[in-house]
N, CA and C of each residue as an Amber inpcrd file, in Angstrom:
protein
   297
 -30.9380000 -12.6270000 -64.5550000 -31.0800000 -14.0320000 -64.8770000
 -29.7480000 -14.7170000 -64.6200000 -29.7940000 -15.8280000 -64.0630000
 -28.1660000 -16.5600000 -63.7210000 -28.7020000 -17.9150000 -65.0060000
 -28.8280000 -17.9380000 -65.7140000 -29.4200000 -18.9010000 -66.7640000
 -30.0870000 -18.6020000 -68.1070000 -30.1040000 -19.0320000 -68.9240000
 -30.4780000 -18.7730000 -70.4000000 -30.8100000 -19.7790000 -71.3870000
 -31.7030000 -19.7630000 -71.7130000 -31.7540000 -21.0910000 -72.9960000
 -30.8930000 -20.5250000 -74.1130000 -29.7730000 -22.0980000 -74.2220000
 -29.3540000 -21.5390000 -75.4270000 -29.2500000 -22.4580000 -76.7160000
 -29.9980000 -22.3230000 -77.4730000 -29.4950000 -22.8490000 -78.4420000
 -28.6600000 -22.5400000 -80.0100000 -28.3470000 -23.7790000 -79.5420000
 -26.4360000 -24.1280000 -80.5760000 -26.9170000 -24.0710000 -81.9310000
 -27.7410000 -24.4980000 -82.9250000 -27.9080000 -24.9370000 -83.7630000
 -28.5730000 -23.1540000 -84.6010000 -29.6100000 -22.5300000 -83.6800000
 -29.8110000 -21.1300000 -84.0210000 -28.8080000 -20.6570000 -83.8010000
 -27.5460000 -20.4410000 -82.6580000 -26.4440000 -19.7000000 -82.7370000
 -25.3580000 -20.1330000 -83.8250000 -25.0490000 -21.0230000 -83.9840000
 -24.4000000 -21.4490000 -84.8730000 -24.7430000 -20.8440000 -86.4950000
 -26.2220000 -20.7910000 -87.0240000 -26.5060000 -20.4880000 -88.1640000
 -26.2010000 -18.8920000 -88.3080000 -26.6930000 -18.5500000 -86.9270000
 -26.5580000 -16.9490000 -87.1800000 -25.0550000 -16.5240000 -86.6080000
 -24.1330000 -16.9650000 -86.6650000 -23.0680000 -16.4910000 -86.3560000
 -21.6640000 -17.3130000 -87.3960000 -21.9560000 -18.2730000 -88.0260000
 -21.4370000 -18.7810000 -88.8740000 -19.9930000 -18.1600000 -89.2020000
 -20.5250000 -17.0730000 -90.1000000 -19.8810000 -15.9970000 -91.0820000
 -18.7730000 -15.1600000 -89.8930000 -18.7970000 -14.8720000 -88.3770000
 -18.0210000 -14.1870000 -87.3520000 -16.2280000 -14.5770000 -87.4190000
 -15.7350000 -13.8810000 -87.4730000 -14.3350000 -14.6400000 -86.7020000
 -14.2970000 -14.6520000 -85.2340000 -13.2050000 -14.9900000 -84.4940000
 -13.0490000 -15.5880000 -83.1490000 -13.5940000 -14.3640000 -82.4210000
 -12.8400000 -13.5000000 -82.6620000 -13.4170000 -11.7260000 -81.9890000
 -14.8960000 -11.5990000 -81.6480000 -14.9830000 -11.6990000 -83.3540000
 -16.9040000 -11.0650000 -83.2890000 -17.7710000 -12.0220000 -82.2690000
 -17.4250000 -13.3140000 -82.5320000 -18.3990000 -14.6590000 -81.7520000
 -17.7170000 -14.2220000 -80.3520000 -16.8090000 -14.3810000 -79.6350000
 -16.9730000 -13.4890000 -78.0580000 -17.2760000 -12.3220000 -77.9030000
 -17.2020000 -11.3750000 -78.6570000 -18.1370000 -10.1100000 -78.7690000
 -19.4550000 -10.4930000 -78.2850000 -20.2710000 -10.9380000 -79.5300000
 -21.4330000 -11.5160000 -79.5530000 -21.9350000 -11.8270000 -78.1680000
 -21.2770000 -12.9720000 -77.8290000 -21.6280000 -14.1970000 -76.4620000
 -21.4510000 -13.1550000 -75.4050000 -20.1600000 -12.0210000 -75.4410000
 -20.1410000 -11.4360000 -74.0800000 -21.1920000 -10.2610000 -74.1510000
 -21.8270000  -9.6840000 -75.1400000 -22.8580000  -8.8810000 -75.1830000
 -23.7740000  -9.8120000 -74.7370000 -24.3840000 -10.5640000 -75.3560000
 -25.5140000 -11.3510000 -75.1480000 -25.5020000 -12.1060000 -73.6100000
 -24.3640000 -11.8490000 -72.9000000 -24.0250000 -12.5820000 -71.3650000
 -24.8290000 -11.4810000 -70.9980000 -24.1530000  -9.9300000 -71.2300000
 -24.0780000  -8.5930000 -70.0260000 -25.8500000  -8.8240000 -70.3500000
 -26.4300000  -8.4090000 -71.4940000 -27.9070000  -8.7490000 -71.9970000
 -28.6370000  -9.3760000 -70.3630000 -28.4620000 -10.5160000 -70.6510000
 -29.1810000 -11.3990000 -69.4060000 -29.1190000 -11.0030000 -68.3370000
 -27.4810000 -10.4980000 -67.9560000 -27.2920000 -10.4350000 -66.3920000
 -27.3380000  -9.2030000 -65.8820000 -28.1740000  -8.4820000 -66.7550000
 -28.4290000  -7.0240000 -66.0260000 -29.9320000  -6.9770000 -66.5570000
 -30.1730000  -7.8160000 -67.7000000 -31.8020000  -7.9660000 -67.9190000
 -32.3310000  -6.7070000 -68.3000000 -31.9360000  -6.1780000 -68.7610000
 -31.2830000  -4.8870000 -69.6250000 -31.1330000  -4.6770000 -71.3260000
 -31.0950000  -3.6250000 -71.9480000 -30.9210000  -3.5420000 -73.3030000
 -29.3650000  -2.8100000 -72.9350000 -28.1350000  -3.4850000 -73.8430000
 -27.2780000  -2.8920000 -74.1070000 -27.2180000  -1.4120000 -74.0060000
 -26.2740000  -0.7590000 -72.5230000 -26.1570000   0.9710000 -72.3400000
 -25.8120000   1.4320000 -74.0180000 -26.3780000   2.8580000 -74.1620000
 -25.4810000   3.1070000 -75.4450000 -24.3290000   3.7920000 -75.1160000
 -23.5240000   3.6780000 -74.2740000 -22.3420000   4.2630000 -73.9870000
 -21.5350000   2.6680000 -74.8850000 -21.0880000   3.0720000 -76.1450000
 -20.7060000   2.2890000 -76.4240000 -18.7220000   1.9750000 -76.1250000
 -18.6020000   2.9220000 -75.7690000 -16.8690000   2.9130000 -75.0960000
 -16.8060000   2.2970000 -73.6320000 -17.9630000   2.6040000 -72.8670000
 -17.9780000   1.8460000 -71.5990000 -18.0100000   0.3750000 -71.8190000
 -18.9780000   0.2790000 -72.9590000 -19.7070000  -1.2680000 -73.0460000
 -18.0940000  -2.0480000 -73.5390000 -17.2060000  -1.5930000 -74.4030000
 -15.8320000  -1.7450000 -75.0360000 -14.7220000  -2.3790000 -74.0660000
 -14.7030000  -1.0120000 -73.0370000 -13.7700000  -1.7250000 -71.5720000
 -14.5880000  -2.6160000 -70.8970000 -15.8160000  -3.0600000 -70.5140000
 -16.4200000  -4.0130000 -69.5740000 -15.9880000  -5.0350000 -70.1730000
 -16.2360000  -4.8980000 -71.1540000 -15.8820000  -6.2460000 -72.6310000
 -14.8860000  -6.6700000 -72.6920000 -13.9890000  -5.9010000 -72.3540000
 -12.5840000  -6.1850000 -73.5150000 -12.4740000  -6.6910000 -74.6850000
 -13.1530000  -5.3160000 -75.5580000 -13.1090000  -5.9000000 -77.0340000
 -13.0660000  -4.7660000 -77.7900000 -12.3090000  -4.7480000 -78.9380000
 -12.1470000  -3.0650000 -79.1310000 -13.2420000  -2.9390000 -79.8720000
 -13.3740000  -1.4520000 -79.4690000 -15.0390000  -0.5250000 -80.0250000
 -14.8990000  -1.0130000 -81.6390000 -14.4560000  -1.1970000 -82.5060000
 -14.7730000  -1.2130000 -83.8710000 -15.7260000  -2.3510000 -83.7300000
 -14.9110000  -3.8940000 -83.1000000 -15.5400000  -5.1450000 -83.0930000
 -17.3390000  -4.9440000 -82.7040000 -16.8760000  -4.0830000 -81.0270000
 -18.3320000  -3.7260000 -80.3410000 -19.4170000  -3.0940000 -81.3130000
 -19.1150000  -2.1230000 -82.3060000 -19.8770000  -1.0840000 -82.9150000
 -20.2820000  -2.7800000 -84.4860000 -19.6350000  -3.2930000 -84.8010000
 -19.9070000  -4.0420000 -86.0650000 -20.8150000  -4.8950000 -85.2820000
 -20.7290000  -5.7350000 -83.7750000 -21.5050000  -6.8120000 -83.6260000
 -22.9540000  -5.5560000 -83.2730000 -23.3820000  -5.1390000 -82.5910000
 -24.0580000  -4.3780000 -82.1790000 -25.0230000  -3.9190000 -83.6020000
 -24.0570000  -3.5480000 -84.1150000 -25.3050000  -2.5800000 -85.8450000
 -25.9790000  -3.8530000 -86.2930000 -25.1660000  -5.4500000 -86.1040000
 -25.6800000  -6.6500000 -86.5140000 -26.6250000  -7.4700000 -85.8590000
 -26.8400000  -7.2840000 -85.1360000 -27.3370000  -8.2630000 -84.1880000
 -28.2810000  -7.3880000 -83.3910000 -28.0340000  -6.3950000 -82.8120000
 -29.0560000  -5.2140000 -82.0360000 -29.6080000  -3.9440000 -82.6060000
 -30.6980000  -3.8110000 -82.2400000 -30.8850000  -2.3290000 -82.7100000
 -31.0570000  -1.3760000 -81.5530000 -30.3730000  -0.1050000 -82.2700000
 -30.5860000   0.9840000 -81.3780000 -31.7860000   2.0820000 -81.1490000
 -32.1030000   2.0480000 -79.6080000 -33.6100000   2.5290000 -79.0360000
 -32.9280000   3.5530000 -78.2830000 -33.8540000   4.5310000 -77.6450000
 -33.4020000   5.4680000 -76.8700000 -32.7210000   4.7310000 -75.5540000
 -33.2790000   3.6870000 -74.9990000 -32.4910000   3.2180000 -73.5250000
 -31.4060000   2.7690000 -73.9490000 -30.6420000   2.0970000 -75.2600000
 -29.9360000   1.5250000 -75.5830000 -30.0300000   0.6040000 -76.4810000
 -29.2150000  -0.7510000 -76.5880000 -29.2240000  -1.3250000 -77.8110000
 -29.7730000  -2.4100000 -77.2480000 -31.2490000  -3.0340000 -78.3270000
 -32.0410000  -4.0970000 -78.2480000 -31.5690000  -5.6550000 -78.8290000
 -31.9190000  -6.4880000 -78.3660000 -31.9320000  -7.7900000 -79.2420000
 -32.9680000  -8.2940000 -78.6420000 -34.1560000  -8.9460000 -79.9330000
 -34.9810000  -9.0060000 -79.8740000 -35.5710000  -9.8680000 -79.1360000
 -34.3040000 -11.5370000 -79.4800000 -34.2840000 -12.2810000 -78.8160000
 -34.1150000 -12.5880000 -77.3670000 -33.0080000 -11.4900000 -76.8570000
 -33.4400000 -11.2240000 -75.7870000 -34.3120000 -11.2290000 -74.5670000
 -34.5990000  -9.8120000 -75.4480000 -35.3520000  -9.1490000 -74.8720000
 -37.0590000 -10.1820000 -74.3680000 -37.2490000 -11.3630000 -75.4530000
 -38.0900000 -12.7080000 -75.7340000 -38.1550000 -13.0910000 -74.3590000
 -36.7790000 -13.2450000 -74.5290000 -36.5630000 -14.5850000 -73.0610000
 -36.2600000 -13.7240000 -71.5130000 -36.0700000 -12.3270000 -72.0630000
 -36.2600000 -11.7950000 -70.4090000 -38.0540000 -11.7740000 -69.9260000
 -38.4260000 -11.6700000 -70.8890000 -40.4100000 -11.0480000 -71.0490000
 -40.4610000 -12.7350000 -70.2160000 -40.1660000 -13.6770000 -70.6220000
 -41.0760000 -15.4270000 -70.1620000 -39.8830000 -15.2830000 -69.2920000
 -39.0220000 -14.9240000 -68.8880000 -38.4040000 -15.5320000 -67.6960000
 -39.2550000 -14.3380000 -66.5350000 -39.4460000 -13.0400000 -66.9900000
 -40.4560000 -12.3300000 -65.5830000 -42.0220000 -12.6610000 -65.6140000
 -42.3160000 -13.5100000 -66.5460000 -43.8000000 -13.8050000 -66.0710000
 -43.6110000 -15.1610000 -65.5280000 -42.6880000 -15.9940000 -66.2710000
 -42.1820000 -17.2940000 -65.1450000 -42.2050000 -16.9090000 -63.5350000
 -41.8150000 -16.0980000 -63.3660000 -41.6650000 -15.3500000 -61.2850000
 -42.7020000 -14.9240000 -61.0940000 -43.5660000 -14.5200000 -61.8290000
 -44.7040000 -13.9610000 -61.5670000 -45.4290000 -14.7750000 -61.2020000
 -45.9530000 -16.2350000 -61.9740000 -46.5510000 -17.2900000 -62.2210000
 -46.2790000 -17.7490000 -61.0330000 -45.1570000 -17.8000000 -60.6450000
 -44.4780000 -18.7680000 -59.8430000 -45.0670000 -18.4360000 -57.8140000
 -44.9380000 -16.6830000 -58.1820000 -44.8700000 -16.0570000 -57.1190000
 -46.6840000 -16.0270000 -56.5340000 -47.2800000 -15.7770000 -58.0490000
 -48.4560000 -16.3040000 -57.6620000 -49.3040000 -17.1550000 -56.5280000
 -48.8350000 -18.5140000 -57.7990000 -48.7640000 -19.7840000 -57.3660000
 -48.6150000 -19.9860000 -55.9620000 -47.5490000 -19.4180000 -55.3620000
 -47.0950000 -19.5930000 -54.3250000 -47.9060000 -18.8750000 -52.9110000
 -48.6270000 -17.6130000 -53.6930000 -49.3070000 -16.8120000 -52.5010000
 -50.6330000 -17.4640000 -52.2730000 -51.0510000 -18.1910000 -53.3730000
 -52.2570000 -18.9660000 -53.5370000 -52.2340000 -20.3810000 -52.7840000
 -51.0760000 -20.6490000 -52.5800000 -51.1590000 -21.7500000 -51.9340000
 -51.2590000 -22.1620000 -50.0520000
């Protein structure tokens, strides 16, 4: 995905309580999320250096915000908006063969 709905007002409530660290933690997990369209690898030391953010920060936002599955670490929300952004292409691709 090169795009994401985001809204401020849900991020804001649920991230409130973060210091500066955790909230780019957060945002740069929730970037890699989209742009690999992907559940967080559980190599969580790799995910640390891509990041640049040290593993304690990575391991606290992660237990908070994601849960861990065998492919890796989920967010639910996510995972929401990858599901309607591949039936959006689908729809689309449809559409398009039909026409």
């Amino acid at each position: 995905m090169n795009h994401y709905p985001f809204h401020i007002g849900d991020y804001i409530k649920s991230t409130v309580h973060l210091n500066n660290e955790e909230d780019l933690a957060y945002r740069r997990l929730i970037e890699l999320y989209y742009d690999t369209e992907r559940a967080i690898m559980p190599d969580t030391k790799t995910v640390t250096r891509r990041l640049r953010i040290s593993y304690e920060v990575i391991c606290r936002i992660l237990g908070e915000f994601f849960v861990e599955k065998t492919d890796g670490w989920h967010n639910k929300r996510c995972d929401e908006e990858i599901e309607k952004y591949h039936r959006l292409i689908e729809s689309n691709s449809n559409a398009g063969k039909a026409s």
